[in-house]
N, C-alpha and C positions, 0 to 999 in steps of 0.2 A: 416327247417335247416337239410341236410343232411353230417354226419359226421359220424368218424371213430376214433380210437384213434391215428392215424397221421395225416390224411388231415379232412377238411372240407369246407362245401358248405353252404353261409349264403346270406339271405334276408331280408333287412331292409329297413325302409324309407331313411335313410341318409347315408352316406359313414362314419359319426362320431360313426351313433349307431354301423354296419355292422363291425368299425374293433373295436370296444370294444367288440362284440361278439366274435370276432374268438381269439381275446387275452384271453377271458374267458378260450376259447375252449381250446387251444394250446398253450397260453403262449406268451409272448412278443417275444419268438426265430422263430415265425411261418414266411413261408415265401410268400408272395403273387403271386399266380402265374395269377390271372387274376382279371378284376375287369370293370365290364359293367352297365350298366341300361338299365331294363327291363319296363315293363308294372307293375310287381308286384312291384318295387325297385330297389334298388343297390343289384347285387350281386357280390360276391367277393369268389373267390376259392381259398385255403389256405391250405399251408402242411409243416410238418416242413422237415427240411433240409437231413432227417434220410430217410423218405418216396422218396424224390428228389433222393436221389443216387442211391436208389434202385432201380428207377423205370429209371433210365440213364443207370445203371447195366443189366438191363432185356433186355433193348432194344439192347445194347451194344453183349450182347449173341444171343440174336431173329437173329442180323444182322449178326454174324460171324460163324449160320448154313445154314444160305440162302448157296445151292451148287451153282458152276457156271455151268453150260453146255458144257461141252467136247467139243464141236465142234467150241467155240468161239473162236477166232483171239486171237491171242495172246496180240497184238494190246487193246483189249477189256478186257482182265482179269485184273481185278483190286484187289487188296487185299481187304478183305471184312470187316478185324477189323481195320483196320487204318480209312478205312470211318467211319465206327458206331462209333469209340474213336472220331473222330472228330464231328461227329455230337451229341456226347453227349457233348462236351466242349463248344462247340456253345452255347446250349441248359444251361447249368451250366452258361456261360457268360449272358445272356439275362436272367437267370433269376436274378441275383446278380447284374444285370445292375437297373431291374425294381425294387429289394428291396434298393437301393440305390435313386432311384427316388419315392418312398414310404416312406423312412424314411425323405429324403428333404422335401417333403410339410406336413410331420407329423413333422418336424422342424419348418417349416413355418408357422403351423395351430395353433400350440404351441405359436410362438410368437402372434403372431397376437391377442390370445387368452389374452395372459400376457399383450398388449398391449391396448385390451379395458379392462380389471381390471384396470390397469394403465397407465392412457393417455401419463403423462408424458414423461413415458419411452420414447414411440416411439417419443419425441417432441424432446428428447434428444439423440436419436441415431442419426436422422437427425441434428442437431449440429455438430457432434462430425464427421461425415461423411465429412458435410459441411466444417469441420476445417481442413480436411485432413486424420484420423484417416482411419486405413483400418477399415473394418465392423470384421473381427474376434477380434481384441481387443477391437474397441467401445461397442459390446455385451459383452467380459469378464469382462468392467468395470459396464457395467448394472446389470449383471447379480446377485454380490448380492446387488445390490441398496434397499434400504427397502421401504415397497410400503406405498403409502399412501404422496408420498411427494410431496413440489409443485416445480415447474419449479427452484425456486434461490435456494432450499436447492438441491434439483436434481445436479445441476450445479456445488455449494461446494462439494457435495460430489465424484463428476467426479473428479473436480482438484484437491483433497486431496489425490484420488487415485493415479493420476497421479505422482503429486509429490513423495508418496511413491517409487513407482516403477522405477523412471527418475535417470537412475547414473550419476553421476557428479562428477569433479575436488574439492574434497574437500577442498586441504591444496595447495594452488600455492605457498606457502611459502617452501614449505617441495619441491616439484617439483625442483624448483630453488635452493634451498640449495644443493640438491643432484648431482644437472646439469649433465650431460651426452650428448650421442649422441642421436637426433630426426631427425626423417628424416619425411617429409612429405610428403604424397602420396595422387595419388587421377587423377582421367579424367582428358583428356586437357578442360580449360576455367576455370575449377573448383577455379583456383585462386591463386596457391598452392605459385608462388611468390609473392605475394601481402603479402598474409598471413605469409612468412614467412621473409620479410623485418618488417611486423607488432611486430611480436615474435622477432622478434632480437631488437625489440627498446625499450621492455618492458625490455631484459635480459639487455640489453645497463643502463637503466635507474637505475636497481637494483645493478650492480657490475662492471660496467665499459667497453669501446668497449675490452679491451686490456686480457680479460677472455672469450673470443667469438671469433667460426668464421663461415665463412659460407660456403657451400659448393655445387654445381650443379652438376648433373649428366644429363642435360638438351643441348647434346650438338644438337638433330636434330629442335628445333626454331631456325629461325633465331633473333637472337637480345637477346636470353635468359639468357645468360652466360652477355652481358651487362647490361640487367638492374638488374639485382642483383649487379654486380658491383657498378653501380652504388649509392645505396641502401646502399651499404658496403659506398663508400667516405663520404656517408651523414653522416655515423653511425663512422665513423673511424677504419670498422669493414675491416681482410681481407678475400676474399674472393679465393676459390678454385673449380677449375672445374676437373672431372673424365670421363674418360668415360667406366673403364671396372672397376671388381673387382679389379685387380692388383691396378688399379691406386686408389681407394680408399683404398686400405690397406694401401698404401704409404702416402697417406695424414693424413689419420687418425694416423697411426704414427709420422708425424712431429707435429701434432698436439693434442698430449698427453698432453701436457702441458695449454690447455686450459680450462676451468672450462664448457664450454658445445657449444656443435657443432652443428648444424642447416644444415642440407640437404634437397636441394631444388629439387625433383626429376621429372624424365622427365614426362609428362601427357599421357598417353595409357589409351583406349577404357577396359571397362570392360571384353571387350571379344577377346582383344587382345593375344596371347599368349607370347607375350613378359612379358603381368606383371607377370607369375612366374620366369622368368628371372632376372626380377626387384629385385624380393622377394627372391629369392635365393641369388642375388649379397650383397645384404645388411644382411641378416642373415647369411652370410657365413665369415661375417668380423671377425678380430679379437675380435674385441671391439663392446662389446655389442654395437645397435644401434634398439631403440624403434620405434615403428612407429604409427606415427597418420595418421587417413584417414580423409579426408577433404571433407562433403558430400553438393551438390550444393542445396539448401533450394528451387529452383527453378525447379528444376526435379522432374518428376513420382516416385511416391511411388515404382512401380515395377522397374523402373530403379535404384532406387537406393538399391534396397534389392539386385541385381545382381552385383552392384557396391562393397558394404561390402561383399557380399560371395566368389569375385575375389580375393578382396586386404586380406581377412582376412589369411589364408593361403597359398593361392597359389595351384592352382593342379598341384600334381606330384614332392612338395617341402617338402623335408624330416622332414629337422631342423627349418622349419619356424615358428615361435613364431608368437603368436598372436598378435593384433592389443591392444595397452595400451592403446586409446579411441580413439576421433572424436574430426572436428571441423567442425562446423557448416557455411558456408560461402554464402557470397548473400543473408544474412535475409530477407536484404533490397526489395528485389525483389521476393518473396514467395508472393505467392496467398494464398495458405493451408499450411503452415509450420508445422500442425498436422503431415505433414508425417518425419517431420526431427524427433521427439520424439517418434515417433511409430516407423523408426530403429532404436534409440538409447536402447529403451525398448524391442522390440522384440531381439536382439542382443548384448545386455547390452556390449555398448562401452560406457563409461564415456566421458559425455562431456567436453569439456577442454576449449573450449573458444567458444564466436560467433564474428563472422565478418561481419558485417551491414553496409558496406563502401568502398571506395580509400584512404582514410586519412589515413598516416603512420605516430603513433600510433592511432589513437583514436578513431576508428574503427576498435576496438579491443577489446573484456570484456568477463571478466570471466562471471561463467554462475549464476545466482540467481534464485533459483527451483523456487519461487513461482511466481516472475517478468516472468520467462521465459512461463509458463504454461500461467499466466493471456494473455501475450503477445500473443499465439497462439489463443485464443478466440476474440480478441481484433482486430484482424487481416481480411480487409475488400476487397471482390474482390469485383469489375463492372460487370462479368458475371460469372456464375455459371453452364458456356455446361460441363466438364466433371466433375459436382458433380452427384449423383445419386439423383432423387427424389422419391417421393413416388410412380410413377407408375413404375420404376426403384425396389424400390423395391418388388415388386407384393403385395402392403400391401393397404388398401382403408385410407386416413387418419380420424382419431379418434379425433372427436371435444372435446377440453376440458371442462368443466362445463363450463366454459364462453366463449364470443366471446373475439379472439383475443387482443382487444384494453383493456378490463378488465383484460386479465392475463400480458400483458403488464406491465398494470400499477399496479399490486400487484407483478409483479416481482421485480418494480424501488422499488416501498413503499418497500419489504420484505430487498431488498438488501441493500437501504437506514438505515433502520432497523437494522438491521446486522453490516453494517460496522461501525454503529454508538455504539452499544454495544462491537466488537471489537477494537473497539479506546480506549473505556473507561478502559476496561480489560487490553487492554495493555498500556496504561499508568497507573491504578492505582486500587485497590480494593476497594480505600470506597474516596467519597467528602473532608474526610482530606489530604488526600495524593495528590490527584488532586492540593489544594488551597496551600499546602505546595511547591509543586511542582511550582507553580505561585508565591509564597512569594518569594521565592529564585531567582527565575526571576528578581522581582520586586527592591533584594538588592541587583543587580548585578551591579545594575549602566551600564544599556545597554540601556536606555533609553525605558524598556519593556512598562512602565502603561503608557509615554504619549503617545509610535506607540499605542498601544490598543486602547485609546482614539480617536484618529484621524481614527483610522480603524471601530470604532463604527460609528460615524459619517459621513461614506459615506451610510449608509443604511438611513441618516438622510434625509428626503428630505427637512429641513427646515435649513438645516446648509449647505449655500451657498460657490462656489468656493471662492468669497473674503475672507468671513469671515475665509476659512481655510486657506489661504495663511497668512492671520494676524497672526493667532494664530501660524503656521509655525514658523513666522518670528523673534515673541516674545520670542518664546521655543529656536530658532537656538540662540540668542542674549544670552539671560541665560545661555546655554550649552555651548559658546563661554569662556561666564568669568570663569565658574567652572572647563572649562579640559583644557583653551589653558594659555599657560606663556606670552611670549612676541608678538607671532605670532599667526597668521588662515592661516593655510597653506589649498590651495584651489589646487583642480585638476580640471580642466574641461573634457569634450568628449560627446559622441552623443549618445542615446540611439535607436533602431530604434523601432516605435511604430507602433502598430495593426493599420491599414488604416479602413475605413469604408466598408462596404461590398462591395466587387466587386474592393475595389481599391487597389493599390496598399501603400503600408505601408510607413510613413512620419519618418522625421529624427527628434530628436527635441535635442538641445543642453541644458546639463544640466550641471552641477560640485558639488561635494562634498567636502564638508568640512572634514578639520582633526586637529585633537590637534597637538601641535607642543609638545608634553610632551611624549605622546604614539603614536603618527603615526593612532590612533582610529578615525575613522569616527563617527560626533557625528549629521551632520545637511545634508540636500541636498537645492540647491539653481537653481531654472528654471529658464528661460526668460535669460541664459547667452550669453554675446552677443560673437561673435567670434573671434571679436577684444579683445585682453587681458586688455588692458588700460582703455577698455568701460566697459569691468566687472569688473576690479579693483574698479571702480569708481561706480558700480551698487554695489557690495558690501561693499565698505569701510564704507559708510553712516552707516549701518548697524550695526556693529560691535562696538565698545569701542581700537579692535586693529587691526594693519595692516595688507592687506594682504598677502600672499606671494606666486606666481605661481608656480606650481611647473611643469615644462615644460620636455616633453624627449626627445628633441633634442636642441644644442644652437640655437638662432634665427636670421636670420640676424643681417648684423651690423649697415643697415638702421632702421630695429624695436628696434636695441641695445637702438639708441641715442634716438629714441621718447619715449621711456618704462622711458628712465632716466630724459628726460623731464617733462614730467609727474607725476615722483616720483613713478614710480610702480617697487614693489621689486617681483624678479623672482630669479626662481632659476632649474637649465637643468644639466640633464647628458649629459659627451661629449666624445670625444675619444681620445686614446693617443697619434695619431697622428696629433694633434691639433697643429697648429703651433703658438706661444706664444709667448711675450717678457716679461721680469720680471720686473717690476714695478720699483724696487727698484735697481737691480745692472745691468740694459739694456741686461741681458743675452737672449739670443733669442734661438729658436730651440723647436722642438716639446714638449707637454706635459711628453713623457715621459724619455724624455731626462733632463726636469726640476725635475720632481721626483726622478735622481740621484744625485743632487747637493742640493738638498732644504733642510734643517732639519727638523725631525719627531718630535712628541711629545714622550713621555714614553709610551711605551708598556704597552698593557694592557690584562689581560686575555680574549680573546674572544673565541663562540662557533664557528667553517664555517663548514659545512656542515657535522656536526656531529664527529669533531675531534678539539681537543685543538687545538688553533692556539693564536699567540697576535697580538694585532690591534695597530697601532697608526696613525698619521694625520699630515699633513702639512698643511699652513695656508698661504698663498704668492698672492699679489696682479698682477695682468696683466694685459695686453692687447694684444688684435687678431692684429696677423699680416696680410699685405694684400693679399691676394689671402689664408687666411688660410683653409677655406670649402670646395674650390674647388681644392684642391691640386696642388696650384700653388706654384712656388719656397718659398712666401715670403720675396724675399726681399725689397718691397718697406715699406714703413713708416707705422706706425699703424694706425688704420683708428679706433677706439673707443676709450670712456674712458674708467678708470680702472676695472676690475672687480676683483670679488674675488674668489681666485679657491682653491679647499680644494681637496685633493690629500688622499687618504684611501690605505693604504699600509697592509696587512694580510701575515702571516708568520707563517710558522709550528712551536709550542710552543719546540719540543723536538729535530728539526734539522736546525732552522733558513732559511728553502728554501721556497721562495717568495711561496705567494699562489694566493693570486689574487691585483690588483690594479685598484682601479674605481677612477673618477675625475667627478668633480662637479664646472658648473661655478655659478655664480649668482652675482647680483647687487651690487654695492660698497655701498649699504648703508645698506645691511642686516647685525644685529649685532647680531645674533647666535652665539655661541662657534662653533669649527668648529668640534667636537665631535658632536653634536648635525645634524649639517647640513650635516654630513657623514650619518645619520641614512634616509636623506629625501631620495636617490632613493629607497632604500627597501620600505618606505614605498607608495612609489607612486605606483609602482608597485603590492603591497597587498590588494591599493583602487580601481584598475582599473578596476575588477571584477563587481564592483559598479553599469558601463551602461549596463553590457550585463544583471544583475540580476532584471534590475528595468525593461529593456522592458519584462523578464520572467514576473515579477509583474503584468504589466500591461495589458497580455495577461491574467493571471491568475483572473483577477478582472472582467475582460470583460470576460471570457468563465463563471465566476460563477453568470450574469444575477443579475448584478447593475445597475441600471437604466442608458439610454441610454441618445444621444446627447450630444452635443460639453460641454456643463458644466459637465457631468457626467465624460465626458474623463480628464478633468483638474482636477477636486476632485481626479481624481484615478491616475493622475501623481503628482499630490502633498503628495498624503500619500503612493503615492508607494516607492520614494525618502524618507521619515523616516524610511518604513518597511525596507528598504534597510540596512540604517545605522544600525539600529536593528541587521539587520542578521548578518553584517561582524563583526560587536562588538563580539557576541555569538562564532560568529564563531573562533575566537581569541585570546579569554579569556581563557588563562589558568587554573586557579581554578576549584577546584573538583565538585564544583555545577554547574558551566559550562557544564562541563564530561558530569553528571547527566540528565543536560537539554539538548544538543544534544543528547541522548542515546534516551530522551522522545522521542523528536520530528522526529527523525528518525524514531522510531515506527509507531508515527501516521500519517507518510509519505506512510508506509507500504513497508518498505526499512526495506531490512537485515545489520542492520552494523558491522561495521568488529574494534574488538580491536584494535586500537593503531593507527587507523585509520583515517585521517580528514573526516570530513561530508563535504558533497559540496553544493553552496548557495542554490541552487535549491530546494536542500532536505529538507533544513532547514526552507525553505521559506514555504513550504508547509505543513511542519508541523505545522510552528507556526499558518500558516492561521487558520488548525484543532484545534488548540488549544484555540483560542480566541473563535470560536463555541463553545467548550465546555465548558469553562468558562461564555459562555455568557449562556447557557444550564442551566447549575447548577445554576448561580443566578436566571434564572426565577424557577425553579424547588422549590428554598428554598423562594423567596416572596410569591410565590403561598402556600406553604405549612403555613408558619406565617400568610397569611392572611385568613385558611382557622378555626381554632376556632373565628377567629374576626364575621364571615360569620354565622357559625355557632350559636353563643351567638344572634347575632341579630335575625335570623330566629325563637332563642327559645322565 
């Protein structure tokens, strides 16, 4: 080794020993000026940066006493220090090019290195690549990972990270309280109208069209200024179009009076120069006006970090205020949506909503940190050309202790593991709390311990489809006499169910039953036929009391007279323009021309829609005149017999002005009070929920690997029909242990819920499933443990 105290000259077997020697020599500041192999080794010539200048300085002087020669052309005489300055910056650039490309694979060397100590890592930066993430934050999140872990703790500890770091719309409540002016911005395609008919029906829903309005600056689409319009008639929102600054200061002042404004702005390229024009036009308003950027979940990570560093300011825009977050649009459509949260985090824009649809509203949601992260892993392409692989990354891949299919299946076991101790945790500290929590179920009168029962016995392979249909049918008969009075009021509709593989999914008609006391669903009844008359008659047998259909539309007047033939009591909402005759005084003219002349009951304190109001009811027999459905005049002769129609009249408690009026016809032999039969459309409509959650059921029975074939399908739509009743009961009980047990089962859903808030069937569905595994958990847990001194004693 030849050295000095600035440079040195080293030879070693390997290029790893050769530069730990010259870092001895010189220090980690040394700079490498060259680096070969020999016959004896690697050698590597090295000097620090103090020795470099000097020796650029010498040559720099050497060059600027070379004389030129007198005789040369003028042509020919070149300055002599401008060249040596130049050829020493050359010489300074190449060298500060190659300590940059020395320090990169001493970057590289380094990983690689941390990566066979820790296989994981590298298994998880590929993830986190694959998910979308760029490589400089997938390393900042590795980087302090603690070594020694395996692939599912790896993975927790990624999305916990993530979650810290991910800003987000905390309080939407607080947003909307404060209302103001938003303007949404963002590329053309990006969505920015969709999204912002969605936002207007969410503000719509909260405080009425008549505190909103909307606004476009969109005048170069054709058709853009209509469909927002449009959007507005749907919502009863108005709508305004601008197209300079003047003209939005002008609107925006007419429009002081609104509680929060929506601008829908025009879509320009990131690299347009119009968008600081944009951005100057709208921060130059009188009235504050916030802006959200709306980033396409379908774009390149590099396309969209140019898209936020456009919209975020503005170049060359004074007063421009910053961007007060994002919205996420086209989830639906992301391959790697890792990159939507890699700018929200590189760029800390809170995210504010995501948009995963065309459906205005409901393809629209706030954001849930941990839903949304699980979401980005969860997230699956058919090809993976522009993810980077391992020869991508110049790195050889590092086999883990085991093959593949072993860490596989200790990642299911680990994660299985886990979420099963995070269930426990967040539902309870200790076995009493669990079974207290199941007591209070049990005294809800929601019918919790027999759905249990029936749900245990689908793992049963000796407890056959008939035999549960029996036991069904004996449970439905009991819970009939205990919650219904004079009536079983019955809904029918279709469920649609998981087809067989490859096929396509079958329809199968079911109905549920309801107490006529609370409107509670207490039974579900299959095999109903389509004809009402035929199910009247497939249920009546059944029961101890009569049925009563409860229909949403009235039905022909040819099914009127067969249903009365028959003796089947029904009962339909209908409309004011219903054209009628009154039974008793031959008054004729529409329904709501008879609810001006009829007498009401006494008023009664009722709640509508969160505001005292009083209720009261009319009670008057009729009949349809002819051509009444089809909006014919009516005046020919009535073509049915009498029915009975109950008129619901709602009135502001504190100014007497009308609030709403619904009508109800049904059979002249139903003998309901008519207080009573005003409460059946609400409640038809709070059962209806019923078919869409029983085919969730049924999917949910079938993806969790119950035994298969046409009898297994029939056991799991028979007890999916009780789990059902279950969940709407739950879901509707007002009582504090109710509260309690939504709050559970939401947990073990692994749903964030929000105070004051309903839970929805799905959630609840899913938890209760969790729930009955754990209960079933702990029973075997505690026989095993009483039988283990029994075991004991014997073997002494």
């Amino acid at each position: 080794m030849e050295t000095n105290t600035d440079s040195c000259r080293v030879v070693a077997p390997s290029s790893r020993e050769a530069l730990r020697l010259v870092r001895e020599k010189l220090g980690p500041e040394a700079i490498i000026l060259s680096n070969r192999v020999t016959a004896e080794g690697v050698e590597i010539v090295a000097a620090l940066e103090r020795a470099i200048t000097a020796m650029t300085a010498a040559a720099t002087q050497e060059a600027a006493a070379i004389p030129v020669p007198a005789e040369s052309p003028p042509a020919a005489r070149l300055p002599a220090v401008p060249v040596a300055a130049s050829d020493g910056d050359a010489v300074l650039r190449e060298i500060h090019s190659m300590r940059g490309m020395i320090e990169e694979q001493l970057a590289g060397l380094a990983w690689n290195e941390a990566q066979r100590r820790d296989p994981v890592r590298g298994h998880l930066l590929r993830t986190l690549l694959g998910a979308g993430f760029s490589t400089r934050l997938a390393r900042d999140l590795l980087a302090s990972l603690p070594t020694g872990q395996n692939y599912a703790n790896g993975l927790a500890y990624v999305k916990s990270a993530l979650e810290g770091q991910l800003p987000l719309l905390e309080n939407e409540d607080a947003l909307m309280d404060e209302g103001g002016v938003y303007a949404l911005m963002g590329p053309t395609g990006v969505g920015k109208t969709t999204t912002t008919a969605k936002l207007a029906a969410r503000c719509v829903m909260r405080f009425g069209p008549e505190k909103l309005a909307l606004v476009t600056t969109d005048s170069y689409r054709i058709g853009a200024y209509e469909q927002l319009r449009i959007y507005g008639q749907i919502l009863g929102v108005s709508v305004h179009a601008v197209k300079d600054a003047v003209d939005l200061e002008g609107v925006l002042a007419d429009l002081r009076d609104k509680h929060m404004v929506l601008i829908d702005t025009v879509g320009m390229s990131q690299r347009d120069r119009a968008v600081s024009d944009q951005i100057a036009m709208l921060c130059s308003a009188s009235r504050p006006i916030r802006r959200l950027l709306l980033l396409n979940a379908s774009s390149h990570g590099d396309t969209l970090n140019e898209v936020v560093q456009a919209y975020r300011h503005g170049q060359g825009v004074a007063r421009a205020k910053d961007l007060v977050g994002c919205i996420f649009t086209k989830v639906d459509e992301a391959t790697h949506p890792g990159v939507l949260l890699d700018m929200a985090i590189r760029h800390q824009l809170p995210v504010h909503y995501i948009s995963s649809g065309q459906k205005v509203p409901e393809h629209l949601a706030l954001c849930d940190r941990r839903l949304l992260v699980d979401s980005v892993f969860q997230a699956k392409s058919t090809s993976a050309l522009f993810v980077p692989g391992e020869a991508h990354l110049d790195e050889r891949p590092v086999a883990l202790r085991n093959d593949q299919e072993l860490l596989a299946a200790e990642a299911v076991s680990e994660r299985l593991r886990s979420q099963c101790q995070q269930l426990i945790r967040a539902l309870t500290h200790n076995a009493q709390e669990l079974t207290s929590n199941a007591a209070a179920l049990s005294a809800g009168r929601i019918g919790f311990d027999e759905t249990r029962a029936f749900w245990q016995r689908l793992s049963d392979e000796h407890a056959g489809q008939a035999e549960i249909a029996r036991d069904l049918q004996l449970q439905a008969g009991t819970d009939a006499a205990a919650a219904c009075g004079r009536y079983v009021l019955l809904l029918a509709g279709e469920t649609s169910l998981p087809g067989k593989k490859n096929a396509e999914s079958s329809v199968h008609r079911s109905a549920v039953l309801l107490s006529d006391r609370t409107g509670l669903p207490f039974a579900a009844v299959h095999e109903v036929p389509a004809n009402p008359a035929l199910a009247g008659s497939l249920a009546q047998h059944r029961f101890s009391k009569p049925i009563v259909h409860l229909l949403a539309c009235t039905p022909e007047p040819g099914l009127i007279s067969e249903w009365q033939n028959a003796g089947l009591h029904w009962a339909a909402c209908t409309t004011a323009t219903l054209r009628v005759t009154a039974d008793g005084s031959g008054t004729a003219g529409t329904l709501a021309k008879l609810a001006a002349v009829v007498p009401f009951s006494t008023a009664q304190p009722f709640l509508f829609r969160g505001k005292a109001a009083l209720l009261s009811v009319a009670d008057v027999m009729v009949k349809l005149r002819a051509g009444a459905r089809n909006g014919a005049s009516g005046s020919g002769p009535d073509n049915t017999a009498p029915l009975r129609c109950v008129i619901r009249r709602v009135v502001d408690a504190a100014s007497g002005k009308p609030l709403a009026h619904s009508y109800l016809l049904a059979s002249a032999g139903v003998r309901a009070t008519a207080l009573q039969m005003a409460q059946w459309p609400g409640w038809r409509l709070a059962a209806e929920p019923h078919f869409k959650l029983l085919g969730q059921t049924l999917a949910q029975l079938a993806d969790a690997g119950t035994a298969g074939g046409e009898a297994a399908g029939l056991k799991r739509l028979l007890v999916g029909g009780q789990v059902c009743t279950t969940v709407l009961r739950l879901q509707r009980a007002p009582q504090a242990w109710a509260e309690t047990a939504r709050q559970v089962l939401t947990q073990l859903a692994g749903h964030a819920g929000r105070a004051g808030r309903p839970v929805s069937g799905p959630v609840l569905l899913e938890g209760l499933a969790k729930f009955f595994v754990l209960l079933d958990a702990l029973e075997t847990d505690a026989a095993a443990a009483s039988s283990r001194p029994h075991v004991a004693a014997a073997q002494g």
